[in-house]
C-alpha positions in Angstrom: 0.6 1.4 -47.2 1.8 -0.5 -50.1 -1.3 -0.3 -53.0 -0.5 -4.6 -53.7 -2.2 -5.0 -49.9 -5.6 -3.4 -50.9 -7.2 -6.4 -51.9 -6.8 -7.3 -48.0 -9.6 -6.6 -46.1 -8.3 -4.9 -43.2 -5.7 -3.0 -45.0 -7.4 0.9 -46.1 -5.9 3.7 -47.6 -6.4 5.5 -43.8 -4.2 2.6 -42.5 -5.3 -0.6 -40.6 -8.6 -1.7 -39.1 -10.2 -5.1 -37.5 -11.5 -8.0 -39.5 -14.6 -7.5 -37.4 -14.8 -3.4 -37.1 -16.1 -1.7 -34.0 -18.1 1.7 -33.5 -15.2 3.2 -31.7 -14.8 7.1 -32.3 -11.7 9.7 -31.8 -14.8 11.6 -29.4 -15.4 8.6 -27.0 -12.0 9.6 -25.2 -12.5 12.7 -24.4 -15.9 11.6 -23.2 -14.5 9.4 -21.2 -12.2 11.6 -19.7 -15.1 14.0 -18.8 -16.8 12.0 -17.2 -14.1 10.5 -15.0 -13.5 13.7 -14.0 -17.2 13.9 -13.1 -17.5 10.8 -11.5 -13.6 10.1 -9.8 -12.0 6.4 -10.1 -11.8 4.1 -7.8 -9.0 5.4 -5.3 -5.8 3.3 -4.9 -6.0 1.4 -1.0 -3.8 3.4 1.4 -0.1 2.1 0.6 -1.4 2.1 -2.8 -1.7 -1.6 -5.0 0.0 -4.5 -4.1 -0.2 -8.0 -5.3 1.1 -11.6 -3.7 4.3 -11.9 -5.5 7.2 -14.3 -5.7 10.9 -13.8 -6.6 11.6 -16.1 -9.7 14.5 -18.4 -9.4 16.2 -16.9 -12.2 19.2 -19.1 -11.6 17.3 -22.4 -12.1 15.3 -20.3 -15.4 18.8 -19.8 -16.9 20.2 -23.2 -16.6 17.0 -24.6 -17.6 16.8 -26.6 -20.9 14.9 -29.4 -20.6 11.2 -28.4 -18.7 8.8 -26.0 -20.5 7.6 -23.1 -18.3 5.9 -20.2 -18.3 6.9 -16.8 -16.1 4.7 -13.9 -15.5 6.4 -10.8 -15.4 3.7 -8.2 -14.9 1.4 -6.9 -17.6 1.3 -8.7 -20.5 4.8 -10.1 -20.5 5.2 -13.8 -20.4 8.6 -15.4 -19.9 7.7 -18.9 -22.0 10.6 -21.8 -22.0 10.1 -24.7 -24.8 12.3 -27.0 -26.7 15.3 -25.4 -25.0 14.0 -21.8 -26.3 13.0 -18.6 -24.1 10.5 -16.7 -25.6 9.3 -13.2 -24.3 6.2 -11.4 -25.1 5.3 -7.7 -25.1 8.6 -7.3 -23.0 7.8 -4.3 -20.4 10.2 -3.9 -17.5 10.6 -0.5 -16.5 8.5 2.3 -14.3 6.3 3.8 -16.3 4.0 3.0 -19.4 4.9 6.0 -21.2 7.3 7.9 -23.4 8.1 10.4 -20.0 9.5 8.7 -17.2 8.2 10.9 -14.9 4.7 11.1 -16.1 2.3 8.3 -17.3 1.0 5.1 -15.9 3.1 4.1 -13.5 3.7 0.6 -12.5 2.2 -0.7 -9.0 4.3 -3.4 -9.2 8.1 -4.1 -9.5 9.3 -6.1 -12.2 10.2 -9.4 -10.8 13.0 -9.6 -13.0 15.6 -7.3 -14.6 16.6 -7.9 -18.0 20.2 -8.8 -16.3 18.4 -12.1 -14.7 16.4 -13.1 -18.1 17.8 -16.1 -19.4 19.4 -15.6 -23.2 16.4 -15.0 -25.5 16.2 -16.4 -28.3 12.8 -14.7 -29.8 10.3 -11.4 -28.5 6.7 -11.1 -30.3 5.2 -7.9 -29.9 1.5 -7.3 -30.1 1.3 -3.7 -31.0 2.8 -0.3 -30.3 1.3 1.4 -27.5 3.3 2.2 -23.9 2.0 -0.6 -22.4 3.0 -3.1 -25.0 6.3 -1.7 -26.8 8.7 -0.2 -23.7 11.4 1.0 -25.9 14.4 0.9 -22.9 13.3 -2.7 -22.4 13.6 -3.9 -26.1 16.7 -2.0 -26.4 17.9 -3.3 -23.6 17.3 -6.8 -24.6 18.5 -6.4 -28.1 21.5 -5.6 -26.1 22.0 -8.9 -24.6 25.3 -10.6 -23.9 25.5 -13.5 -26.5 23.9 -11.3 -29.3 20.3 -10.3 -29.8 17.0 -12.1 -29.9 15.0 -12.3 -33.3 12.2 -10.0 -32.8 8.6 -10.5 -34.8 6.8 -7.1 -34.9 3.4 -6.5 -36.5 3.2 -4.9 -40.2 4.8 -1.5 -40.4 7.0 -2.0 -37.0 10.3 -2.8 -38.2 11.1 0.9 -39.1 10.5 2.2 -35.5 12.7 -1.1 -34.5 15.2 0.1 -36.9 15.3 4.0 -35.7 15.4 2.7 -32.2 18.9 0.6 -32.9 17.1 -2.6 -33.9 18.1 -4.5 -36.8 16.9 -8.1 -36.1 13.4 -7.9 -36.5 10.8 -9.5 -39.0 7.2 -8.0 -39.7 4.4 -10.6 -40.3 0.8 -9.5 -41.6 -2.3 -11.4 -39.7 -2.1 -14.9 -40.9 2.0 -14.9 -41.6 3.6 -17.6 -40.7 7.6 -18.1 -39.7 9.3 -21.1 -39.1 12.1 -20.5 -35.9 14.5 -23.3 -35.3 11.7 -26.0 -33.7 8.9 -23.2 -33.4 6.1 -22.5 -36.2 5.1 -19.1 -35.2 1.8 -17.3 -37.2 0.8 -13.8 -36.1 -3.2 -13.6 -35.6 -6.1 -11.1 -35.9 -7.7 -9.3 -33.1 -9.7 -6.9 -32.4 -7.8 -3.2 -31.1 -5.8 -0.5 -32.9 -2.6 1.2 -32.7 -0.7 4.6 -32.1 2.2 5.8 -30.2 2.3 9.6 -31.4 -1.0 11.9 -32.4 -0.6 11.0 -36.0 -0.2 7.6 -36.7 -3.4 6.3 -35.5 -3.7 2.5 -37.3 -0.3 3.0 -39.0 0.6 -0.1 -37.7 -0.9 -3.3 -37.0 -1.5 -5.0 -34.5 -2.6 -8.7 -33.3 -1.6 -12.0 -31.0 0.8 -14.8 -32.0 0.4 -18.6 -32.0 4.0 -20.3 -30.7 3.6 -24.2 -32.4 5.9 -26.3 -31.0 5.9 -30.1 -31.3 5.0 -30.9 -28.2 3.5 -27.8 -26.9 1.2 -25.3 -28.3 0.9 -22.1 -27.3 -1.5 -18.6 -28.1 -0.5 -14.6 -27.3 -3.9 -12.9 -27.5 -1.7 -9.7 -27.1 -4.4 -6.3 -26.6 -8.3 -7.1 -27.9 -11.4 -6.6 -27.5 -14.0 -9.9 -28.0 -14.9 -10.5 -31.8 -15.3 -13.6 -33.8 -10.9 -13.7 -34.5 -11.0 -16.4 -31.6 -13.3 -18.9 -33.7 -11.2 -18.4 -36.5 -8.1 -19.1 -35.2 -9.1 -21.8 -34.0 -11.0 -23.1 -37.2 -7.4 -21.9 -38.8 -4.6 -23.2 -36.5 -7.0 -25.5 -34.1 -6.8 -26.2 -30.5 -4.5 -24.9 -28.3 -2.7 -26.3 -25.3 -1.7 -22.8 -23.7 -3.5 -19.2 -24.5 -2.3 -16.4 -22.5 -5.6 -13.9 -22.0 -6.2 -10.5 -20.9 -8.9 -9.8 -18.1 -8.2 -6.5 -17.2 -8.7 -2.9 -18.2 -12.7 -3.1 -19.1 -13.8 -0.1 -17.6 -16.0 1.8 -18.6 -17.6 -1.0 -20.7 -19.4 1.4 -23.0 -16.1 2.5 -24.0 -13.4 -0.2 -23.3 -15.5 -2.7 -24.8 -14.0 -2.4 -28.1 -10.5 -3.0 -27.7 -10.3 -4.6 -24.0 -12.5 -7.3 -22.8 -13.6 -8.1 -19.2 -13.3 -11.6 -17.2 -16.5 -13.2 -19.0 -15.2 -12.1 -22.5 -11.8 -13.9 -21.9 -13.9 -17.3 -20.4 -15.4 -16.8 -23.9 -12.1 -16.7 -25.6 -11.2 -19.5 -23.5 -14.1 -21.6 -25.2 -13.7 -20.2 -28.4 -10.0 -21.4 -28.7 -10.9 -24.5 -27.9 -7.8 -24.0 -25.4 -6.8 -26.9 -23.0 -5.9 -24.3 -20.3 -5.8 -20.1 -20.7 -3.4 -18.0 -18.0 -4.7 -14.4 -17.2 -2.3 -11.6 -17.7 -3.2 -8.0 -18.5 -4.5 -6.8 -14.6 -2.4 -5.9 -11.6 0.3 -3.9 -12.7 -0.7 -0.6 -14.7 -4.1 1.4 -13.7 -5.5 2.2 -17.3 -9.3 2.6 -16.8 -11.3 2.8 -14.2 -11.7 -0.6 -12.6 -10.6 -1.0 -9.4 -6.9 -3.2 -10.0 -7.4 -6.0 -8.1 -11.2 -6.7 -9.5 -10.2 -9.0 -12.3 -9.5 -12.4 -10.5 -12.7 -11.8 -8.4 -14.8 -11.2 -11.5 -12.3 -14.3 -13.7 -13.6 -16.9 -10.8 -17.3 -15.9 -10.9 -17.3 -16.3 -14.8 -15.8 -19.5 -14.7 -17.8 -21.0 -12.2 -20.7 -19.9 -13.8 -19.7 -21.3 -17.4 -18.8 -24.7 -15.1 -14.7 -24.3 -15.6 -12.5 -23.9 -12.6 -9.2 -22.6 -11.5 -7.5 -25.2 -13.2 -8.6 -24.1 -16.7 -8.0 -20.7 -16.0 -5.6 -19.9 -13.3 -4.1 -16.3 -12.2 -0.3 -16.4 -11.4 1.2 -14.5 -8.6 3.5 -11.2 -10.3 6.8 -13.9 -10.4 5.4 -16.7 -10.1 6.5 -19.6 -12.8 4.0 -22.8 -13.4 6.2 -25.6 -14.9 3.8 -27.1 -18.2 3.2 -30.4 -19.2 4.3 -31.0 -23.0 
């Protein structure tokens, strides 16, 4: 790490940390594993896990130019259509979140689109590096695309894994960078997780969420985090925001998950502190990573916002393909 980016407070000779930092320890995961070996995790219903899904109409996505949209495609990756622009985030569309593809968290449920049926992207943001987040045969894949690749904004210390991987078109942004992209202002934003995709590298990286600004439309990528006091500054920052994408799942256990993943109530907080118009969930039904059972999050998103006074309409689930077409 470059010695001129000491002066920053999350930058550290031993590599990144939060703006808000956690007692997470090495030790807590194998802790964790003990003791769901101990205790078992919820079993998978017979059949395994499935969701109500819908097939995109990725004929009327790729003609579109006019109407701003928003597409879940599993996980954390949001298909998001403004001023004429498709935007992906945290791009994830194969079998398995892992560097084996025959071993890892596999995926419950089947990516409602290829990369074949995207529309042309014109820009990916990517939160951080881990499986879940960074699927190296999707993003090479995309970088592939017919009519030449997206522009691809990657967290501080990213672009040389982009560039090993085949990837030449990327830019890296430091929390609070700013980038202007054709009618987009696009500022990469704290939160609170880590990073590591081999043993070594732990916080070699960074890691964070992205704000899309549009004219008409604003829109917030919370990316992978855990609840801290980033969301009040972002908003005291970059203020309200029409659109913020959230994660509600993989919470459990809270003693442990708690400091990189929140729960239901913790992204109703979010919510609030963004000061956001309307939040979408994302984040839950598609890869089992801790020990909640997969289809809890909605359940426990609806009881949090009924109990804050907020409905389905400032927080709504989408089906795995489903596309909500957005107001600007």
């Amino acid at each position: 790490m470059s010695s001129s980016n000491l002066d920053k407070p999350h930058h550290t000779p031993q590599g990144f940390r939060n703006n808000y930092p956690s007692g997470w320890h090495h030790g807590s995961f194998w802790q964790w594993q003990r003791e769901r070996r101990r205790n078992g995790v919820p079993p998978p219903p017979p059949g395994g896990w499935r969701f109500p899904s819908v097939k995109p109409d990725h004929v009327w996505l790729n003609g579109n130019r006019t109407e701003s949209t928003l597409t879940w495609l599993g996980h954390a990756t949001m298909l998001l259509q403004v001023g004429g622009l498709n935007i992906i985030t945290d791009p994830h569309l194969t079998a398995r979140a892992s560097p084996l593809s025959f071993l890892g968290p596999k995926r419950w449920m089947p990516p409602p689109l290829t990369v074949q049926e995207l529309p042309h992207l014109d820009l990916v943001v990517l939160s951080h590096n881990h499986y879940d987040h960074l699927d190296q045969s999707t993003v090479q894949r995309l970088n592939r695309q017919p009519g030449g690749p997206p522009k691809f904004l990657v967290p501080l210390g990213l672009k040389t894994w982009f560039k090993a991987h085949g990837i030449d078109n990327t830019l890296e942004l430091d929390w609070w960078d700013t980038t202007d992209f054709k009618q987009l202002v696009v500022t990469f934003t704290p939160a609170q997780h880590w990073s590591a995709r081999t043993l070594n590298d732990r916080n070699r990286t960074l890691w964070g969420g992205w704000r899309i600004d549009h004219p008409a439309f604003k829109f917030f990528f919370a990316g992978d985090t855990g609840y801290s006091n980033d969301f009040r500054d972002i908003q005291s920052r970059l203020g309200p925001v029409d659109l913020a994408a959230l994660p509600i799942g993989a919470y459990e256990p809270r003693w442990f998950m708690q400091t990189s993943h929140v729960n239901p109530e913790e992204a109703v907080q979010i919510h609030g502190d963004l000061r956001a118009t309307q939040s979408v969930a994302m984040h839950w039904g598609t890869f089992v990573l801790t020990d909640e059972p997969l289809d809890e999050p909605p359940r426990r998103l609806r009881q949090a916002l009924h109990a804050q006074g907020l409905t389905e309409h400032d927080f709504w689930v989408l089906k795995h393909g489903e596309t909500r077409r957005l107001k600007d």
